[in-house]
N, CA and C atoms as an extended XYZ file, in Angstrom:
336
Properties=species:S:1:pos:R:3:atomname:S:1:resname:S:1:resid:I:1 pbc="F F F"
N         8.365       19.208       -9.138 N   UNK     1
C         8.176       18.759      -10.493 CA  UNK     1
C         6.686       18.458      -10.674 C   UNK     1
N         5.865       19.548      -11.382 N   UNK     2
C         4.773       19.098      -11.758 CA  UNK     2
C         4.494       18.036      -12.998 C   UNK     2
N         3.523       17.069      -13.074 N   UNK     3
C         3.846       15.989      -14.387 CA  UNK     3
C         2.068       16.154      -14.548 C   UNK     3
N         1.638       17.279      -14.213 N   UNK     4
C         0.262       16.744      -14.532 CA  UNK     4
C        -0.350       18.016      -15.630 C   UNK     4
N        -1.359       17.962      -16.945 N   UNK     5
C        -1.250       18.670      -17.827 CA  UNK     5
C        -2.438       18.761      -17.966 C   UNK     5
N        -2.961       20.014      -17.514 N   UNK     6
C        -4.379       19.951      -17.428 CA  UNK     6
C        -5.030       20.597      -18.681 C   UNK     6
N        -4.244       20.871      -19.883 N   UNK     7
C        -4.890       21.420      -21.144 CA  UNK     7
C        -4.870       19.674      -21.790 C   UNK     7
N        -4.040       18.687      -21.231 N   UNK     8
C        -4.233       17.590      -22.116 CA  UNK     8
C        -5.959       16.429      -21.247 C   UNK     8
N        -6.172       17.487      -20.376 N   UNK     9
C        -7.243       16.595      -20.230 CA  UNK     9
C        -8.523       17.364      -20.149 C   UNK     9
N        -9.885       16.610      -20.041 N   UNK    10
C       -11.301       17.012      -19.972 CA  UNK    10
C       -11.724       16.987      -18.896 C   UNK    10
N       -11.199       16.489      -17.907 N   UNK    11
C       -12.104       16.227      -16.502 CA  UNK    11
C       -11.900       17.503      -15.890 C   UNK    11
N       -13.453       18.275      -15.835 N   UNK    12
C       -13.097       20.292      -15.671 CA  UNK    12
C       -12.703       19.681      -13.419 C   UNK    12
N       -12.969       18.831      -12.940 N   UNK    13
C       -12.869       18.961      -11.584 CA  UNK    13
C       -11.688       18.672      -11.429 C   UNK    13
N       -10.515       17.895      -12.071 N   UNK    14
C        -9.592       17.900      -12.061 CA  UNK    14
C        -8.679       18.800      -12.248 C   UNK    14
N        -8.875       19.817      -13.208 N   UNK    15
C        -8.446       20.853      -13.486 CA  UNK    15
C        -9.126       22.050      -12.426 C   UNK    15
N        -9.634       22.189      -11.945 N   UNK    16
C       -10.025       22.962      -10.844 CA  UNK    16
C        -9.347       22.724       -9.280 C   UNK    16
N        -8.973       21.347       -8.857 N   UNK    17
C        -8.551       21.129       -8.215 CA  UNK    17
C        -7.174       20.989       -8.081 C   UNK    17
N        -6.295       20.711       -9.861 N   UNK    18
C        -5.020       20.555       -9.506 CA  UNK    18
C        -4.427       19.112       -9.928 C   UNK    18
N        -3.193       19.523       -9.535 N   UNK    19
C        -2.429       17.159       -9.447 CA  UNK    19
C        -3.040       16.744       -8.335 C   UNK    19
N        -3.211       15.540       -9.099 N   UNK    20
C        -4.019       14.690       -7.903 CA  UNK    20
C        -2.759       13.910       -7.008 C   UNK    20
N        -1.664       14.119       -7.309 N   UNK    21
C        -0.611       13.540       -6.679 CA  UNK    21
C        -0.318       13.227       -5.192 C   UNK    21
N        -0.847       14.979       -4.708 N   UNK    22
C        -0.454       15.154       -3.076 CA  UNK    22
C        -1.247       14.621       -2.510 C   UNK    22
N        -2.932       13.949       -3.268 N   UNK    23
C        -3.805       13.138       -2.215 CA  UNK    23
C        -3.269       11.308       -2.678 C   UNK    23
N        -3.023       11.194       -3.970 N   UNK    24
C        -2.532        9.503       -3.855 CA  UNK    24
C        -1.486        9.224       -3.048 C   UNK    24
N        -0.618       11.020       -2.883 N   UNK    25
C         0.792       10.011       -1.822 CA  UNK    25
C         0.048       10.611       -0.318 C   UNK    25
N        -0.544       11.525        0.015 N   UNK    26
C        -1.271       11.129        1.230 CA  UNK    26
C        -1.675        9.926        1.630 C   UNK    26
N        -2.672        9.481        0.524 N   UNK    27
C        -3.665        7.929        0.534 CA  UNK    27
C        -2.295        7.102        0.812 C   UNK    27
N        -1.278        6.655        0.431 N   UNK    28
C        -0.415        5.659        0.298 CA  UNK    28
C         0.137        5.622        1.270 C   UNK    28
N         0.523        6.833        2.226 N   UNK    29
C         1.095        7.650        3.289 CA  UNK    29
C         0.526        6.853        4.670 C   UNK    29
N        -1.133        7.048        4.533 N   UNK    30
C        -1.683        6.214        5.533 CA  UNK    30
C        -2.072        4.812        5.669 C   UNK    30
N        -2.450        4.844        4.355 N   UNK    31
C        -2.229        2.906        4.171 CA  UNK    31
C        -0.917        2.370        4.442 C   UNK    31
N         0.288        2.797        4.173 N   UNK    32
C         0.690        2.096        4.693 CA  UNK    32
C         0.986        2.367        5.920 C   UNK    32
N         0.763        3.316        6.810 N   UNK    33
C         1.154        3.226        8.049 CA  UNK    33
C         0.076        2.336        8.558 C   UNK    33
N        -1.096        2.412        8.520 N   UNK    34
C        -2.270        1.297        8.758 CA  UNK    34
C        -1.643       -0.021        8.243 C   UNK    34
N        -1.088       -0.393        7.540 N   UNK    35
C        -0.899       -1.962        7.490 CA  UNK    35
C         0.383       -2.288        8.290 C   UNK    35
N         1.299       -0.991        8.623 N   UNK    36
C         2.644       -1.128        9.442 CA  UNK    36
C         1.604       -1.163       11.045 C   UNK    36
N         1.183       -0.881       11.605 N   UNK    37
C         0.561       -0.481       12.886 CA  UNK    37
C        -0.451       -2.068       12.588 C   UNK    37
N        -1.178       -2.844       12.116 N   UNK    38
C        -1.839       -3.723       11.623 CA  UNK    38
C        -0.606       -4.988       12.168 C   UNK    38
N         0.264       -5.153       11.470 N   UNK    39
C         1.011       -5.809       12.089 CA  UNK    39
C         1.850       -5.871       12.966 C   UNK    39
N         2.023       -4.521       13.419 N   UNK    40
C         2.732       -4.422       15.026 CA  UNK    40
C         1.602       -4.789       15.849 C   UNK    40
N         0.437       -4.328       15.765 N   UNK    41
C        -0.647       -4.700       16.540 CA  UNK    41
C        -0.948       -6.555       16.663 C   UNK    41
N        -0.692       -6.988       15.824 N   UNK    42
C        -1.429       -8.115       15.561 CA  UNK    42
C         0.423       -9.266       16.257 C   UNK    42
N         1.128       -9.089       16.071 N   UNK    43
C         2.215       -9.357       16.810 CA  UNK    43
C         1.907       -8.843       18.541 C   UNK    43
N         1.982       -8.107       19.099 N   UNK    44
C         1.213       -7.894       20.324 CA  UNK    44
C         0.418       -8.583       20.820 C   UNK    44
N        -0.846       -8.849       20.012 N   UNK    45
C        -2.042       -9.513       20.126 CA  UNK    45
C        -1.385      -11.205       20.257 C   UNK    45
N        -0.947      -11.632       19.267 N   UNK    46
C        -0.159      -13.029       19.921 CA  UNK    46
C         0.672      -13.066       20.914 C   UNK    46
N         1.307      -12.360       21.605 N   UNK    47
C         1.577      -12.984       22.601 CA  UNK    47
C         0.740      -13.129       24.070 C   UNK    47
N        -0.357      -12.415       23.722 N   UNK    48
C        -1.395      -12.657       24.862 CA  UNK    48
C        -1.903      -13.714       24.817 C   UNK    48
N        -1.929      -14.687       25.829 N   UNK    49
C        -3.104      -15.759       25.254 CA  UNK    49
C        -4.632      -15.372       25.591 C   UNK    49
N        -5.293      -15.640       24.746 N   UNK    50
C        -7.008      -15.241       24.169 CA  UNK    50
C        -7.328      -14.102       23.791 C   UNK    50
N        -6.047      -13.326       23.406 N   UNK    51
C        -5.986      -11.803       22.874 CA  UNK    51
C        -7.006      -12.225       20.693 C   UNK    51
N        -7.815      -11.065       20.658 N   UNK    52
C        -8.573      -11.261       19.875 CA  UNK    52
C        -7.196      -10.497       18.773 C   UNK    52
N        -7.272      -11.570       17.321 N   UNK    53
C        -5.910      -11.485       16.593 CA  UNK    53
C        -6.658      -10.663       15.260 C   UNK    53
N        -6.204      -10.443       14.222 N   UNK    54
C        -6.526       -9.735       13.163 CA  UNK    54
C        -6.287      -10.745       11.956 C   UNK    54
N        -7.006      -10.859       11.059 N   UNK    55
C        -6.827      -12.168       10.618 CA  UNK    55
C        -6.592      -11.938        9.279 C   UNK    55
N        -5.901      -13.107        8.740 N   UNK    56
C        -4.923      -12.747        7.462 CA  UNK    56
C        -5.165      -12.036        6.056 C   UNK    56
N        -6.690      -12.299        6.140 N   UNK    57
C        -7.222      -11.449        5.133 CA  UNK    57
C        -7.174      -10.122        4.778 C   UNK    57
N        -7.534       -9.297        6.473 N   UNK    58
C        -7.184       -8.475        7.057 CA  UNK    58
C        -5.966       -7.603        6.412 C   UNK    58
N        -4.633       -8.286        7.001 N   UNK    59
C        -3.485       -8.346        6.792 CA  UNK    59
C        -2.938       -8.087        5.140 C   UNK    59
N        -3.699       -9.197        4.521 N   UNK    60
C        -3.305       -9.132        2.980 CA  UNK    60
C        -3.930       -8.295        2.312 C   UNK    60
N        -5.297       -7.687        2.465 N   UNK    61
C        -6.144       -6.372        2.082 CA  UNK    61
C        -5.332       -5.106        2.423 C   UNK    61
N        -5.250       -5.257        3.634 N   UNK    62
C        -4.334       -3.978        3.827 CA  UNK    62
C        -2.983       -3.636        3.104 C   UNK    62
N        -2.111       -4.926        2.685 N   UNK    63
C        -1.255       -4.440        1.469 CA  UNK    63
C        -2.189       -4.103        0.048 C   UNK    63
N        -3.120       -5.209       -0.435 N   UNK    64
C        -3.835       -5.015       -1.359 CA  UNK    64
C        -4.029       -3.438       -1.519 C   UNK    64
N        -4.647       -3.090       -0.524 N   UNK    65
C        -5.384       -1.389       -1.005 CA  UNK    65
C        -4.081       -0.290       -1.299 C   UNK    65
N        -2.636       -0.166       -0.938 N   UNK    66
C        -1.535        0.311       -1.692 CA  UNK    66
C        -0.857        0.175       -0.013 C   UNK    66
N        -1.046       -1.060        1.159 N   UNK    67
C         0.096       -0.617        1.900 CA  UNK    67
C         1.243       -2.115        1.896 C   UNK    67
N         1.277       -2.231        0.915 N   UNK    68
C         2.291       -3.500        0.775 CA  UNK    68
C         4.015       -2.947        1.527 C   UNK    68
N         3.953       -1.594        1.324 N   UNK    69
C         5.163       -1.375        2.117 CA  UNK    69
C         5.649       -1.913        3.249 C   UNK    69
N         4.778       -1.069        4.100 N   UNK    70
C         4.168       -0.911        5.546 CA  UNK    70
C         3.876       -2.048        6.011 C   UNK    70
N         3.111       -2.571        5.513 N   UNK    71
C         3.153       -4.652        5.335 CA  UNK    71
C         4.890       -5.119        5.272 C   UNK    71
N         5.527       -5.101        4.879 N   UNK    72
C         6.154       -5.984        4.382 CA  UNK    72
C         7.095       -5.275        5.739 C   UNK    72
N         7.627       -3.904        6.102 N   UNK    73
C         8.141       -3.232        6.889 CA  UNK    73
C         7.875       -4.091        8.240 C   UNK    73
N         6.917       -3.588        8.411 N   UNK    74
C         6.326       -4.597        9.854 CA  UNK    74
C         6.766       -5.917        9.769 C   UNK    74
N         6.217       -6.717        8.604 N   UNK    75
C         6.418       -8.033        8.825 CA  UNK    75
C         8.383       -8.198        9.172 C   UNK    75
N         9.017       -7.590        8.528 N   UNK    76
C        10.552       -7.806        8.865 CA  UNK    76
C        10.656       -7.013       10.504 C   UNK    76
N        10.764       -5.791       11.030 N   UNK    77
C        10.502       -5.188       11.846 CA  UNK    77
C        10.229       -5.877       13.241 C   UNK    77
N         8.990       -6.758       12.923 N   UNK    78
C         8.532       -7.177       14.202 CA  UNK    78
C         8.832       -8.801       14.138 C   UNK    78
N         9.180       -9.083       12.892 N   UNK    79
C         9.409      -10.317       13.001 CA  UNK    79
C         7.983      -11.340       12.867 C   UNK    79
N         6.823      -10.805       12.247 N   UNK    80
C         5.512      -11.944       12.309 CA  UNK    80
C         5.272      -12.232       11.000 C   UNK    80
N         4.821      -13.439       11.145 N   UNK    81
C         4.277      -13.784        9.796 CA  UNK    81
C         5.739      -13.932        8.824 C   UNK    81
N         6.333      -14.235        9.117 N   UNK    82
C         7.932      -14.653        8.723 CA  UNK    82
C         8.023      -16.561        8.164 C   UNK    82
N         7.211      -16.899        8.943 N   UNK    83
C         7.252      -18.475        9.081 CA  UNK    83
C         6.335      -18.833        7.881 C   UNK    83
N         5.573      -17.994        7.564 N   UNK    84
C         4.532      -18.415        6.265 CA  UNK    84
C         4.639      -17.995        4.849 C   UNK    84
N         4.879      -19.001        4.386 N   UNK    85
C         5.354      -18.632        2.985 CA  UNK    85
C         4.009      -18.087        1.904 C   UNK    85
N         3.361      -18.097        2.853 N   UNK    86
C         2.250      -17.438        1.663 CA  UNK    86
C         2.632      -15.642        2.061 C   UNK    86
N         2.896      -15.447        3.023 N   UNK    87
C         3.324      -13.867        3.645 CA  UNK    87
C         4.586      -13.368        2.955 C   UNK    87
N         5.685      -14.390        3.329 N   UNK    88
C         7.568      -13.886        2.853 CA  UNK    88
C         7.009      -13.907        0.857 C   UNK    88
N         6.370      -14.641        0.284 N   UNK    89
C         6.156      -14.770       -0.771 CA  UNK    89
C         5.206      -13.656       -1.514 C   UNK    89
N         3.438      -13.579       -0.885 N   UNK    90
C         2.852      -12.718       -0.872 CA  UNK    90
C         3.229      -11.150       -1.052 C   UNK    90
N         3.474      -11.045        0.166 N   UNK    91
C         3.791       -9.377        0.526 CA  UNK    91
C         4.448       -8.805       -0.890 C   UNK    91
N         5.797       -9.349       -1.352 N   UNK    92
C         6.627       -8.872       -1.925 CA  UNK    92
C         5.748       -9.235       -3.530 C   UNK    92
N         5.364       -9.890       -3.284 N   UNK    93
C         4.501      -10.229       -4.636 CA  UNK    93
C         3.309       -9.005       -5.056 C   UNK    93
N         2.283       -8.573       -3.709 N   UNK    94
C         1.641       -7.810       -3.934 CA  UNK    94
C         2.498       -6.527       -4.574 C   UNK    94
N         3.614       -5.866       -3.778 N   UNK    95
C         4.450       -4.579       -4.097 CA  UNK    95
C         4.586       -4.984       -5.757 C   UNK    95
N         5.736       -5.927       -6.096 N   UNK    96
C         5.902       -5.880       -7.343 CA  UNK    96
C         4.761       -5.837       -8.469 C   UNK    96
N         3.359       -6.298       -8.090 N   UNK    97
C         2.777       -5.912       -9.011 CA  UNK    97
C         2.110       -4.348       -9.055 C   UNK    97
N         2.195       -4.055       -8.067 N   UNK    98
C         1.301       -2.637       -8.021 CA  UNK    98
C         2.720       -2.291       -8.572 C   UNK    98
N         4.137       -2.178       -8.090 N   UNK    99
C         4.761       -1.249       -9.244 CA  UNK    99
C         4.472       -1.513      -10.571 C   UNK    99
N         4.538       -2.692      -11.061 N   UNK   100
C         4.556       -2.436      -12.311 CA  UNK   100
C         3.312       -2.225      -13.152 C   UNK   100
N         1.816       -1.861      -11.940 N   UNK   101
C         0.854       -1.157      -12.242 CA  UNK   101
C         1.047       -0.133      -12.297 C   UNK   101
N         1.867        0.589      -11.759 N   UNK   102
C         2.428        2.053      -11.219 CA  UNK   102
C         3.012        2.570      -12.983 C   UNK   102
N         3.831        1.463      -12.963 N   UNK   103
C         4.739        2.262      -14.390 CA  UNK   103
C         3.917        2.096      -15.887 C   UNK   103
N         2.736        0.579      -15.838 N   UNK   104
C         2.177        1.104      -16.984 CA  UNK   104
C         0.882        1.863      -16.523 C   UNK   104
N         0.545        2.791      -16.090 N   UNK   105
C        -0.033        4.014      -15.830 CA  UNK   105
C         0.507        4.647      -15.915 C   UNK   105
N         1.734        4.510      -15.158 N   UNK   106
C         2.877        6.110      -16.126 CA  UNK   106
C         3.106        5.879      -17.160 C   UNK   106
N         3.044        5.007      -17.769 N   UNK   107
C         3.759        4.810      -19.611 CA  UNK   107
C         2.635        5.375      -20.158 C   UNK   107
N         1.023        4.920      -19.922 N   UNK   108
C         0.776        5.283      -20.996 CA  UNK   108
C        -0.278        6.438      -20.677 C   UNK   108
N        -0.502        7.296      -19.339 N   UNK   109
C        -0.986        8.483      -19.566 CA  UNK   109
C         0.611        9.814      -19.664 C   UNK   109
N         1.657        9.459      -19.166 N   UNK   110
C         2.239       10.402      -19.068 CA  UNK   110
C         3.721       10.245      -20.170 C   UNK   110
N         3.965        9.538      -21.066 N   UNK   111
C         4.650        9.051      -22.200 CA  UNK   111
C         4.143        9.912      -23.388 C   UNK   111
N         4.825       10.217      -24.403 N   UNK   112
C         4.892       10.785      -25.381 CA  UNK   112
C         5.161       10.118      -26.528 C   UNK   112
């Protein structure tokens, strides 16, 4: 299913190149495996003692940039970051807003 209409737009590199689709779900593809691997890693890293840890910012950027999945996957998965309610709260907080960034970007470039 193509959804992308390249007589309704001006950008000539866009139209030369195509839907930009197969590189945002690439991009999303690896972010979130980077924020799933981020917190398997960083679970690992605690149980070593003086193991150098990845720190929450870290953690919450990496959903920030589109891997809130992969975040939130891990965090159930491995079981970390379970105990902090800024995380069980967070995570799911970041997803719901990028969807519903998701749908008004679809409403109002691809709506009629």
């Amino acid at each position: 299913m193509n959804f992308f209409l390249p007589e309704a737009t001006s950008t000539w590199g866009i139209i030369m190149v195509g839907s930009p689709a197969p590189l945002i779900w690439a991009y999303l593809g690896i972010v979130n495996l980077v924020a799933f691997l981020m917190m398997w890693s960083d679970k690992r890293r605690s149980k070593r003692e003086g193991a150098r840890r990845i720190s929450e910012k870290a953690l919450f950027l990496s959903a920030i940039l589109g891997g809130s999945v992969g975040a939130i996957l891990g965090m159930r998965l491995f079981h970390h970051k379970t105990r902090h309610w800024y995380f069980v709260w967070g995570m799911p907080l970041i997803l719901l807003l990028q969807l519903g960034l998701a749908v008004a970007v679809w409403y109002v470039y691809f709506s009629l």
